[in-house]
C-alpha positions, 0 to 999 in steps of 0.5 A: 405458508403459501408457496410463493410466500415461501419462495420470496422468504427464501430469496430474501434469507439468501440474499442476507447470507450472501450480503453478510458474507460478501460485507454488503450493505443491504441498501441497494446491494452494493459495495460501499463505494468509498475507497479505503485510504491507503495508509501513511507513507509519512513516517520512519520505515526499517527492513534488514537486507542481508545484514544490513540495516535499511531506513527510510524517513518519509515526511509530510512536506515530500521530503525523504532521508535514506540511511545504511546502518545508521549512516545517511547515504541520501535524501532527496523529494518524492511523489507519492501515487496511490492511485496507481495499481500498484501504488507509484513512488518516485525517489529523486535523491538530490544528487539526481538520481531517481528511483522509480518504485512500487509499493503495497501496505500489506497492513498499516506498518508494514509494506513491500517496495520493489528495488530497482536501479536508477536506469531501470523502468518502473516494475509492474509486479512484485518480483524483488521486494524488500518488506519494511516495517514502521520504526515511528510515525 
């Protein structure tokens, strides 16, 4: 094989080692550019704190309802940014409290919230979160 034929193999062998290891598509060597979306919030989610069973029921009209063991201890509307790094979620429970949080899907059942009290400002970063896993859709 001619040498500069050989080099442009080689070249092109790397180049196909490093778009499989990379998972880019040969065509233009770039990243799919379409997002993934993230997945639902609309849906039952659950975490223990403590011993204490938390639930939060998201639905499709903006609508939430939070319960403690089973007990209801509010509802109220929310906003939910996920164009936001990290994701944006507005509680505002209907007696006019408002929770500003941030939220990541670390799969598509399960996700971290960051608590914060209803005077504090949004968090920037996970410090204090609570995980919580789909219950129903």
């Amino acid at each position: 094989m001619h040498p500069k034929h050989k080099r442009i193999f080689l070249l092109v062998a790397f180049l196909v080692l490093v778009s499989l290891a990379c998972n880019i598509p040969l065509s233009g060597l770039a990243p799919d550019p379409s997002p993934t979306p993230a997945p639902s919030l609309v849906g039952t989610w659950e975490s223990h704190v403590g011993s204490t069973l938390i639930r939060f029921a998201f639905e499709s009209d903006g609508t939430f309802a939070m319960s403690m063991e089973a007990v209801p201890v509010g509802q109220g509307t929310y906003l939910f940014n996920v164009s936001a790094a990290p994701m944006a979620l507005d509680l505002v429970y209907d007696d006019g409290t408002t929770l500003l949080t941030i939220l990541e899907f670390l799969d598509a059942n399960t996700l971290r919230m960051e608590n914060v009290n209803d005077l504090a400002p949004r968090p920037t970063a996970f410090s204090d979160y609570v995980t919580f896993s789909r219950a129903a859709p």
